[in-house]
VMD Tcl script that draws the C-alpha trace (Angstrom):
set ca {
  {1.28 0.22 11.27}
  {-1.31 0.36 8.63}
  {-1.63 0.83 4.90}
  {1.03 2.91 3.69}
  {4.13 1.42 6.20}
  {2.54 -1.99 5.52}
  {3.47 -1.36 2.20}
  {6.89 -0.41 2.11}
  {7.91 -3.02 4.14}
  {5.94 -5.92 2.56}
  {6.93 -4.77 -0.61}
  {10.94 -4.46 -0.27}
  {10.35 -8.20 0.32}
  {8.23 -8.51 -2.89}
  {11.01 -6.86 -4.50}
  {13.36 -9.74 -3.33}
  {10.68 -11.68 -4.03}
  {8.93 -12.97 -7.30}
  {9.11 -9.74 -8.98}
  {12.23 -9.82 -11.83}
  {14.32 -6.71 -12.54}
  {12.20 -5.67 -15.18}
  {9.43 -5.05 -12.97}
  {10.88 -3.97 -9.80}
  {9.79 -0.02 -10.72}
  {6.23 -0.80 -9.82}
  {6.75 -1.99 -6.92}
  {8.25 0.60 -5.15}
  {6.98 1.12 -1.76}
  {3.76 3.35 -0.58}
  {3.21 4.14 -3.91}
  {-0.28 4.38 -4.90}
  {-3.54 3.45 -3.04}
  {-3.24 3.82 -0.86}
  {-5.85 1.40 -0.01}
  {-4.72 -2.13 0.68}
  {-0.84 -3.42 1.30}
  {1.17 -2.54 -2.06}
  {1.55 -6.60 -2.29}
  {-2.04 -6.58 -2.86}
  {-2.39 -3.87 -5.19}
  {0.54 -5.35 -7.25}
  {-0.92 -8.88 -7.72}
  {-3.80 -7.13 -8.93}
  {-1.89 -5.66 -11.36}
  {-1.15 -8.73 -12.92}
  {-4.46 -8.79 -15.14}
  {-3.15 -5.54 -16.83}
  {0.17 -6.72 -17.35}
  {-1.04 -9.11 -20.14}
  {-0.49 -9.07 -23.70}
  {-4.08 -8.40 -24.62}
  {-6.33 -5.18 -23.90}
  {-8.75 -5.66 -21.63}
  {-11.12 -4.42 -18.41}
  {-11.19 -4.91 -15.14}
  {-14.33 -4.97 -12.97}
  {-13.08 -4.57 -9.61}
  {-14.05 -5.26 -6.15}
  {-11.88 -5.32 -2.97}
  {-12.72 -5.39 1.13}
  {-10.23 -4.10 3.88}
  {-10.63 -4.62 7.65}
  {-8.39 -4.08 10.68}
  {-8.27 -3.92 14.28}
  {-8.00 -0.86 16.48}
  {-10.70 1.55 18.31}
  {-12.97 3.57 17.18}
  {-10.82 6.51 16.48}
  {-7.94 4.15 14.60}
  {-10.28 1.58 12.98}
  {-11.20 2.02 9.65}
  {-12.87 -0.52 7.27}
  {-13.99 -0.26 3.70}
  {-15.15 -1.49 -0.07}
  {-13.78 -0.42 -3.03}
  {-15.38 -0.98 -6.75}
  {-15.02 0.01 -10.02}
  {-13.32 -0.98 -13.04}
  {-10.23 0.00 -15.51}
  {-9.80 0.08 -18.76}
  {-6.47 -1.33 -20.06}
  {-5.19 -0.97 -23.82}
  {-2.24 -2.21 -25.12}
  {-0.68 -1.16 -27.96}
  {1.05 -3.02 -30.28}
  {4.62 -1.54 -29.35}
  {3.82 -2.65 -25.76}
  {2.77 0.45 -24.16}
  {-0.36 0.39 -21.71}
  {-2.62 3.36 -21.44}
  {-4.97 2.97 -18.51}
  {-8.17 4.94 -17.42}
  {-9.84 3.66 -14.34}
  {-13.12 4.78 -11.26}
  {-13.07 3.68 -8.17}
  {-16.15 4.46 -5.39}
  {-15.08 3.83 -1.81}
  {-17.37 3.61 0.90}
  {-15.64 4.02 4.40}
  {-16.55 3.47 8.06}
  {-15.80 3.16 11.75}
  {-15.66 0.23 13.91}
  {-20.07 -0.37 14.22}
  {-20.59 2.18 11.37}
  {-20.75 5.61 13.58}
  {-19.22 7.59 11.23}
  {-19.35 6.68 7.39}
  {-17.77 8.39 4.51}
  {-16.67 8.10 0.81}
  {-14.42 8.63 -1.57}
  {-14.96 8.84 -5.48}
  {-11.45 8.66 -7.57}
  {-10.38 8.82 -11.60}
  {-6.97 7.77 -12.62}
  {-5.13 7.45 -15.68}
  {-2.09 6.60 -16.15}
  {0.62 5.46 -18.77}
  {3.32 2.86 -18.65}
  {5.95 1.53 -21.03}
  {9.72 1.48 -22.12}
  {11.70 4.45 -23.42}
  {14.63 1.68 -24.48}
  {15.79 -1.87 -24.07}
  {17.14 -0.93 -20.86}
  {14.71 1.73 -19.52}
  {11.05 1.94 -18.29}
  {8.52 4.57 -16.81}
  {5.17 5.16 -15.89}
  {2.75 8.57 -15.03}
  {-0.18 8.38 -13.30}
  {-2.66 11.09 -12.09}
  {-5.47 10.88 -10.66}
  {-8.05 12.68 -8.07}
  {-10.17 11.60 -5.23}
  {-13.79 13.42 -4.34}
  {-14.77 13.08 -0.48}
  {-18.00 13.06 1.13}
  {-16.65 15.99 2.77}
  {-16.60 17.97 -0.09}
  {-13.08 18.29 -0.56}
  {-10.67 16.61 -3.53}
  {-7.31 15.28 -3.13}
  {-4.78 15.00 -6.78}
  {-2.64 12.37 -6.49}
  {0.22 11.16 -8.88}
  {2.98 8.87 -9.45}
  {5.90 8.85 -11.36}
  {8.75 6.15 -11.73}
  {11.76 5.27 -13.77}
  {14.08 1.93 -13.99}
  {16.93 1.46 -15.53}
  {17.54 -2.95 -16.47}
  {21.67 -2.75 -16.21}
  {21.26 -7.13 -17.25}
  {18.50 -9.65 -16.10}
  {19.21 -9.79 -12.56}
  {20.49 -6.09 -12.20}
  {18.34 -2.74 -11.61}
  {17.87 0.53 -10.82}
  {14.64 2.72 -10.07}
  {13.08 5.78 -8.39}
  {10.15 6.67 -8.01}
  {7.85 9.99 -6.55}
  {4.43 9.95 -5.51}
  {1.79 11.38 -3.93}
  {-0.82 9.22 -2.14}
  {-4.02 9.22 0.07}
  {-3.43 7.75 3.84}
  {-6.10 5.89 4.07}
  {-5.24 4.38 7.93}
  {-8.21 6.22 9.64}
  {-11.19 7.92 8.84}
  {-9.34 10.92 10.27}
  {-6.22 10.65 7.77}
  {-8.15 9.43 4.69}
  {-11.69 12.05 4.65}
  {-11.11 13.92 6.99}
  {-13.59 15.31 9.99}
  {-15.32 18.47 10.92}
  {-15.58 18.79 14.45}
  {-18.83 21.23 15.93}
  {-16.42 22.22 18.64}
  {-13.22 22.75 19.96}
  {-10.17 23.72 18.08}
  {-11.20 22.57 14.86}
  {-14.88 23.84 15.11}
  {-16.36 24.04 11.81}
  {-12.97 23.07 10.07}
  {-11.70 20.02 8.22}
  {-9.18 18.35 9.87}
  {-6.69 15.10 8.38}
  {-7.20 13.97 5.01}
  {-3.76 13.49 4.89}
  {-1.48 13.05 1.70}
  {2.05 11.04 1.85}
  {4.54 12.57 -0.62}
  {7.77 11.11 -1.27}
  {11.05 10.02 -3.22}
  {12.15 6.54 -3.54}
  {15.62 5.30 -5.10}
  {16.23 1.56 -4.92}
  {17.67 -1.27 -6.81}
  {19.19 -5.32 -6.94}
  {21.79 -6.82 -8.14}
  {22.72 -10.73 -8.26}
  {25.19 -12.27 -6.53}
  {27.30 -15.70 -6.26}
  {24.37 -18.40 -8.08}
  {21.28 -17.78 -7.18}
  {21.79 -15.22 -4.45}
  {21.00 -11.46 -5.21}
  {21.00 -8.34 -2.93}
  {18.28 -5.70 -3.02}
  {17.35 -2.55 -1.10}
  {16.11 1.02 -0.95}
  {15.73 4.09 0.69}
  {13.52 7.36 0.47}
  {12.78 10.67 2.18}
  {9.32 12.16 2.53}
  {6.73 14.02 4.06}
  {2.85 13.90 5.35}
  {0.78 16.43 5.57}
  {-2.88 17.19 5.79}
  {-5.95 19.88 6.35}
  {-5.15 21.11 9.68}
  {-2.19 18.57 10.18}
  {1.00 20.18 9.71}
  {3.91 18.40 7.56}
  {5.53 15.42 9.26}
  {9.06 14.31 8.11}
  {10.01 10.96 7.63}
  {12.98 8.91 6.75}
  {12.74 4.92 5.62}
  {15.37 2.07 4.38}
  {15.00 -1.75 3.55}
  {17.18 -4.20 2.11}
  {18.16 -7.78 2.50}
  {19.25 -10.93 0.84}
  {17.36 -13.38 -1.45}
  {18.02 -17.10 -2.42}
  {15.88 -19.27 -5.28}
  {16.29 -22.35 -4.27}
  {14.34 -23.68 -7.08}
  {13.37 -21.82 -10.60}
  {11.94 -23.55 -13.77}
  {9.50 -22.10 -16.53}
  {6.67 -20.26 -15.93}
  {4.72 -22.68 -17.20}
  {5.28 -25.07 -14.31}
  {3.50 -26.40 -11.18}
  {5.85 -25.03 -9.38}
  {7.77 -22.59 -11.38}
  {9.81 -20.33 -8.06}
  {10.70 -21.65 -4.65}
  {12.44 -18.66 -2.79}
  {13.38 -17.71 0.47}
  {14.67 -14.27 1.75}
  {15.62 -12.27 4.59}
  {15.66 -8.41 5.06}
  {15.84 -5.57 7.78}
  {13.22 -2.79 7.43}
  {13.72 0.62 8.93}
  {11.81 4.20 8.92}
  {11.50 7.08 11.31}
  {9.06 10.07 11.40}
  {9.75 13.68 13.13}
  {6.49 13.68 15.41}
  {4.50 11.03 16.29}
  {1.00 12.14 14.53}
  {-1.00 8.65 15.76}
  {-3.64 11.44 17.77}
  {-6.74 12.92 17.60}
  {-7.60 15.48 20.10}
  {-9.63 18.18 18.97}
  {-11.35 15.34 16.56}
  {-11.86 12.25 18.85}
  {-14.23 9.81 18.68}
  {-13.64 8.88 22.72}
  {-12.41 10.77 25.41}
  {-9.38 10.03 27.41}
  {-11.11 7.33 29.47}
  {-12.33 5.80 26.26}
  {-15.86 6.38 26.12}
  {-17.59 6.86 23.05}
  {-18.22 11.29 21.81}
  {-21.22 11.05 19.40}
  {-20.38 12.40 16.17}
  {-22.86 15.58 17.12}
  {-20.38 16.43 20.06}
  {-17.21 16.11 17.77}
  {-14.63 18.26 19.18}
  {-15.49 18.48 22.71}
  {-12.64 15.60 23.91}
  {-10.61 17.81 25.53}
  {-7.46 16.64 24.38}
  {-4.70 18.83 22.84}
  {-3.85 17.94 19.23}
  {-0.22 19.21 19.59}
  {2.41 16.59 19.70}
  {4.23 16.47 23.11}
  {6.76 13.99 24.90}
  {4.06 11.98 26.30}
  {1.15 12.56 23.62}
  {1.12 12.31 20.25}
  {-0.27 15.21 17.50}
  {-3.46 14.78 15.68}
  {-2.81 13.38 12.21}
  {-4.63 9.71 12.51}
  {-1.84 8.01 11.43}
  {1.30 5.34 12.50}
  {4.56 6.88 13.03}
  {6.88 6.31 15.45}
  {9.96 7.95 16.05}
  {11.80 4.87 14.78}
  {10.75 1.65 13.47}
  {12.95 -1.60 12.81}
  {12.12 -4.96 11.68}
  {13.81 -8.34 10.92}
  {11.61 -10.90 8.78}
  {12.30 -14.07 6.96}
  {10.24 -14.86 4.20}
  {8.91 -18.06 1.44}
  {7.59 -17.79 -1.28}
  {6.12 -20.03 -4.02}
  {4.58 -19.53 -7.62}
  {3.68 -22.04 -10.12}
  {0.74 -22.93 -12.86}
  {-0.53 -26.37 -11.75}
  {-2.85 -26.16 -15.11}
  {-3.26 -24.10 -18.11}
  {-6.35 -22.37 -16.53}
  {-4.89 -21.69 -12.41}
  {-1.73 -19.60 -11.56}
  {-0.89 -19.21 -8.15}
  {1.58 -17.44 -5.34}
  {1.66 -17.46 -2.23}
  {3.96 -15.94 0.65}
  {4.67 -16.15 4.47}
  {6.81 -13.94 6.65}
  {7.54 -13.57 10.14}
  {10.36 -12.11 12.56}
  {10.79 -9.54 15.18}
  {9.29 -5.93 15.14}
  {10.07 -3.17 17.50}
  {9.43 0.65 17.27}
  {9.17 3.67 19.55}
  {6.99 3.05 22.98}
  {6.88 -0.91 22.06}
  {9.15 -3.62 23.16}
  {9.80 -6.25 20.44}
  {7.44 -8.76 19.67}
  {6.79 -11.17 16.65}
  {5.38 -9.74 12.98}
  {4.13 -12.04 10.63}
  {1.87 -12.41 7.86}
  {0.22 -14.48 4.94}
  {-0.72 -13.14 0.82}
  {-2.14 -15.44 -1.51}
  {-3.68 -14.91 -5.02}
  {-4.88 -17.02 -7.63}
  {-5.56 -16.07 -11.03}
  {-8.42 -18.36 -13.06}
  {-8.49 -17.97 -16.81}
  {-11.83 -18.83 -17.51}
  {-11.22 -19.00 -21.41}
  {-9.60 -17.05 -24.21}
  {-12.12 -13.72 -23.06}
  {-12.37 -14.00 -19.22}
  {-10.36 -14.49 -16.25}
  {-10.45 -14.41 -12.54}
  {-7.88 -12.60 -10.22}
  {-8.57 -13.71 -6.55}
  {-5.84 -12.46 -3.47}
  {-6.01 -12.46 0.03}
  {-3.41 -10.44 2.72}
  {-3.20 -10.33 6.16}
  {-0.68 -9.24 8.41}
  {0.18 -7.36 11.81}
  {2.60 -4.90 10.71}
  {3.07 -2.12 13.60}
  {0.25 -2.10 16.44}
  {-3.09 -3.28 14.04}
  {-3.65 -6.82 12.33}
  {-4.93 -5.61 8.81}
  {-6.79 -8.12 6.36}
  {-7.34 -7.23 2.52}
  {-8.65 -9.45 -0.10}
  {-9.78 -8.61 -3.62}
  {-11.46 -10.42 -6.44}
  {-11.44 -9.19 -10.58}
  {-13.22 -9.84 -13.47}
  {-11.33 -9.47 -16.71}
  {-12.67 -9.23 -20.12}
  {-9.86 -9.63 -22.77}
  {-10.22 -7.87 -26.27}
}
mol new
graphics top color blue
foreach p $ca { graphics top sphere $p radius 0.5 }
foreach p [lrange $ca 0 end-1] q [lrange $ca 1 end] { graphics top cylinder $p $q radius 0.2 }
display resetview
């Protein structure tokens, strides 16, 4: 399932996770980058989310399985700029260079993107952030991209938020730069670069002790150069249960466990790429000089999917436990760590196990430095993705 699906079901368990009401809004699901799992990109977030200004020089790595058509590994650095103001608000201003490529480098690309962004409370009880930004390709095309959320804190364990976006899919070099094919249907056009646009509305609410209930649910569409709009439909929700919660200060400050069901459907399955194949229906290899001339029909059919790049099944439904565990062993480490794993199943796949590991450290060198570490992996949908990221933060 790749990037963007990763997210939103990795992240409605972050949600019943460690995240507390307050925060819930940023994690909403598929949101931004697009890049790596949304449970990556929100422990890096953690840096920015301190009390001092500071910037972040960035570098991350993603790698997956697949062919040569669905593989897609890159890089990503940069850094951000974070100020704080003294009434709490964070203004943000960030640059990001991404290098892509294909499974032994036979097509390569990149992607140049500028963000800013602004996030802080309206109230006591309510919270928002805006972000824009826009993406220059290799191809010589640019993508505009922007988020906006709202949450509403009803008490401590109680929330609401929704959130709309607009993001890159970045699951193929198809769907994230884009191709232009010498021949065939597409000859001498671009074809993917898709964008994901859509709603979110989602919330939790404790229960009986230490039980609480969360969930969302969201509409959307993709669409892309060449790629027509694809529909899709998505719910998650479950149960969490802390079985142990101290200070943060702590070794171990959160031992949690959780359960939840995960569900989304699209209107056409879009994981093709005829008319912009890298390998031809018996699998062999098109050089990227003879682009176009697969032979295979990039309309979606019964018994062939439509050229987009991209997971999306028809339906998709999974059941996962999960553990979690956060704590500050010392005054200079902070850790957390997860593991998941159930039962998966979607359109054209019986069901077989999902699981999946995140960990992240955060190092605070002294009062001016410190150093976010994180690893994912998991094997969401048909691909085994890994991320991992490191940052260097300078506090003024």
């Amino acid at each position: 399932m790749k990037r963007i699906f990763v997210s939103t079901v990795f992240v409605i368990l972050l949600a019943g996770g460690l995240l507390p009401a307050s925060d819930k809004t940023e994690a909403s699901p598929g949101i931004h980058r697009p890049v790596s799992s949304q449970e990556i990109e929100e422990l890096k977030r953690q840096i920015s989310d301190e009390t001092q200004s500071n910037i972040e020089f960035l570098a991350d790595f993603h790698t997956e399985s697949g062919d040569l058509n669905n593989r897609l590994d890159f890089w990503r650095f940069g850094a951000r700029l974070n100020y704080k103001k003294s009434s709490g608000t964070l203004f943000y201003f960030g640059g990001v260079h991404t290098p892509y490529r294909t499974r032994d480098s036979v097509v390569d690309a990149w992607g140049t993107n500028l963000t800013a962004g602004i996030k802080g409370k309206l109230s006591e009880q309510v919270s928002t952030q805006v972000e824009v930004s826009g993406t220059r390709f290799s191809t010589n095309t640019t993508t505009i991209n922007a988020l906006g959320s709202l949450h509403f804190k009803a008490s401590e364990r109680s929330g609401l938020y929704v959130t709309a976006s607009r993001s890159n899919v970045e699951e193929s070099m198809l769907s994230a730069v884009g191709l232009r094919p010498v021949s065939g249907p597409f000859a001498g056009k671009l074809v993917g670069r898709v964008m994901d646009n859509r709603v979110i509305l989602g919330g939790q609410t404790g229960l009986v002790g230490n039980l609480d209930l969360f969930g969302e649910g969201g509409v959307g569409n993709r669409e892309g150069s060449n790629v027509d709009s694809n529909f899709f439909k998505m719910a998650s929700g479950g149960l969490g249960y802390n079985i142990f919660a101290a200070a943060e200060e702590d070794p171990l400050s959160l031992f949690r466990v959780s359960y939840s069901v995960n569900y989304f459907g699209f209107e056409e399955d879009r994981l093709g790429f005829g008319g912009a194949s890298l390998l031809t229906r018996t699998g062999r290899s098109i050089p990227p000089a003879l682009l176009g001339s697969d032979g295979i029909s990039p309309l979606p059919g019964s018994t062939q999917a439509g050229i987009g790049g991209y997971f999306s099944p028809e339906r998709y439904l999974s059941n996962v436990a999960r553990i979690d565990l956060q704590g500050r062993p010392s005054q200079t480490v902070r850790y957390r760590l997860s593991g998941f794993a159930g039962g998966q199943n979607y359109t054209g796949s019986a069901t077989r196990l999902v699981s999946g590991f995140s960990a992240n450290l955060t190092f605070r060198l002294n009062d001016v430095f410190s150093l976010p570490v994180g690893y994912l992996v998991d094997n969401f949908g048909p691909f085994t993705q890994q991320s991992a990221f490191v940052r260097l933060a300078v506090m003024f």
